[in-house]
C-alpha positions in Angstrom: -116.2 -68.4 123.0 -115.6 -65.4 124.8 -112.0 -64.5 125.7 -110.7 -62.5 128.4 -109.6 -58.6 129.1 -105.4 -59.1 128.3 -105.4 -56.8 131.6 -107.8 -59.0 134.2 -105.4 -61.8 133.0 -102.3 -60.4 133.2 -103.3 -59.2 137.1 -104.5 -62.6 137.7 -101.2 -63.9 136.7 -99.1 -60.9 138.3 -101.2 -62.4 141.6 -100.2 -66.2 141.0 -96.5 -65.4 140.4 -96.8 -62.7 143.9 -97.8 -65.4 146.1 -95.5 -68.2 144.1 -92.8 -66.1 145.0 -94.2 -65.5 148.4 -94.3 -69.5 149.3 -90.8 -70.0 147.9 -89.6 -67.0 149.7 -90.8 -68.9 152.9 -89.1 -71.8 151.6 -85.5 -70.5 151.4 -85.7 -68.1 154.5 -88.9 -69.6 156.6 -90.0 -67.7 159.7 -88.2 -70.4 161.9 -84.9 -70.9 163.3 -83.6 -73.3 164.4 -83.3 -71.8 168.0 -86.0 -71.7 171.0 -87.2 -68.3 168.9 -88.8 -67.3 166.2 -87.1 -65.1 163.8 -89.2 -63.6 160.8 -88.3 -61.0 158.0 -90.6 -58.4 156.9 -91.3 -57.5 153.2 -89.9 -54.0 152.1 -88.7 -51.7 149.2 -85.8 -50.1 149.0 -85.4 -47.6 145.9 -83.2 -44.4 145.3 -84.3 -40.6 144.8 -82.5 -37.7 144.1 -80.7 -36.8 147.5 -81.9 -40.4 149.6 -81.8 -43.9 149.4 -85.4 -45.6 151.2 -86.4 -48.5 153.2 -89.7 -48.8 153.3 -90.5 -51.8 155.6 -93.8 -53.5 155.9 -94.6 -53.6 159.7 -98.3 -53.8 160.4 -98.8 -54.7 163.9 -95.7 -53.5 165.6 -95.5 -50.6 167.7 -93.3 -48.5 167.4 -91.6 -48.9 171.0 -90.9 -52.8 169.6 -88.6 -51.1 167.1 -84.8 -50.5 167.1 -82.8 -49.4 163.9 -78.9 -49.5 164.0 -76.1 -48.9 161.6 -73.0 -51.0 161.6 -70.2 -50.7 158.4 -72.0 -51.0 155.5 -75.1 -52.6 157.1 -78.5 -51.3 158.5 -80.6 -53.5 160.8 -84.4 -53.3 161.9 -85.4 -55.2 164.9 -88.5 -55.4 166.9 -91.2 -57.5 167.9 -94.7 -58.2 166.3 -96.6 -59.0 169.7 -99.5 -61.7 169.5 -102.6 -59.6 170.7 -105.1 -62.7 170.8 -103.1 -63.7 174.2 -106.0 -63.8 175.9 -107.8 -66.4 174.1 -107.9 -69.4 176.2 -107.9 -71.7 173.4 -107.3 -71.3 170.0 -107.6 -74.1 166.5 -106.4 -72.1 163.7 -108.1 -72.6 160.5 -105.2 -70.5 158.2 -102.2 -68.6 159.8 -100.5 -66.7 157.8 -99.5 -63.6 160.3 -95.7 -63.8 162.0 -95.6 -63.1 165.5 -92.2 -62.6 167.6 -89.2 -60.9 167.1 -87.9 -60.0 163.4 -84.9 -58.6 162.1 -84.0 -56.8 158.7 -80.5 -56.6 157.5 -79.8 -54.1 154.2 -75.9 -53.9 153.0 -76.0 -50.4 152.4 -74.3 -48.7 149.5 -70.6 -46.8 149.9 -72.9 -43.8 148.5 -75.1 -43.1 151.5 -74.5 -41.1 154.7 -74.3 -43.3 157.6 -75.1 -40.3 159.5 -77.5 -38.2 158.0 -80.9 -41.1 158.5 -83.9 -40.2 159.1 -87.0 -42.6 160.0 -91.0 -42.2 160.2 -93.0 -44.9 161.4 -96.9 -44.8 160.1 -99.8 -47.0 159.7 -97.9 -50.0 159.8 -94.4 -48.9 157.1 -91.2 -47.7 158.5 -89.5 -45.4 156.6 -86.0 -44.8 156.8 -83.9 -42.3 154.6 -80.2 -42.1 154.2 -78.9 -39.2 152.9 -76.3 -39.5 149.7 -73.1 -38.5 149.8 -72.1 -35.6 148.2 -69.2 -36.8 145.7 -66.1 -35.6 146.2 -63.7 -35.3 143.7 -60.1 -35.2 144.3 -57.9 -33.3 142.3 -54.1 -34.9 142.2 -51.0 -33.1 141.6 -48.9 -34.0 139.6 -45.3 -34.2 139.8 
């Protein structure tokens, strides 16, 4: 009986638990509201370098007019709209659907560490990038009486 490579298997499984967590991901926050609208969330990393914190958003589909980034307190927001391009077809029976259309929104509590002013953002092949400068540390010296 033959067995199989340790690393096809672990991939497949990496595979199974991505789209586990996926469907359960849709479970607690699905792409619908409650409202007349639609609100979805798109997938993204957010990791630290040296000088910058990054958002990396997934975004495929949306141009980049359809996107507005704001910064409130200690929150960043993405917000835009994924646009259905098959409009035009006069009559559609879907067979799988798995693409969000509609508007989306973000919302990342930002760390007391980062600049809320120094943000930069490139939007490219479907990932927005945003980077937030860190704060330089300040220390305080206190006198003492």
């Amino acid at each position: 009986m033959a067995t199989e490579d340790p690393r096809r298997l672990g991939g497949r499984v990496r595979s199974d638990l991505g789209r586990l967590f996926h469907d359960l991901t849709e479970i607690v926050q699905p792409v619908y509201s409650l409202d007349d609208e639609s609100v979805w969330h798109p997938y993204g990393d957010i990791y630290e370098t040296e000088a910058d914190l990054v958002i990396k958003l997934e975004l495929a589909g949306v141009s980049k007019r359809d996107l507005a980034i704001s910064v409130s307190g200690d929150q960043l927001t993405v917000t835009g709209v994924r646009r259905d391009l098959g409009e035009d077809d006069a009559k559609r029976i879907y067979l799988k659907m798995e693409i969000s259309h509609g508007r989306f929104s973000k919302e990342i509590v930002l760390p007391d560490h980062v600049s809320r002013e120094d943000i930069r953002s490139v939007y490219k092949d479907g990932i927005l990038e945003i980077r937030l400068a860190k704060a330089a540390k300040k220390v305080v010296e206190v006198k003492i009486d």
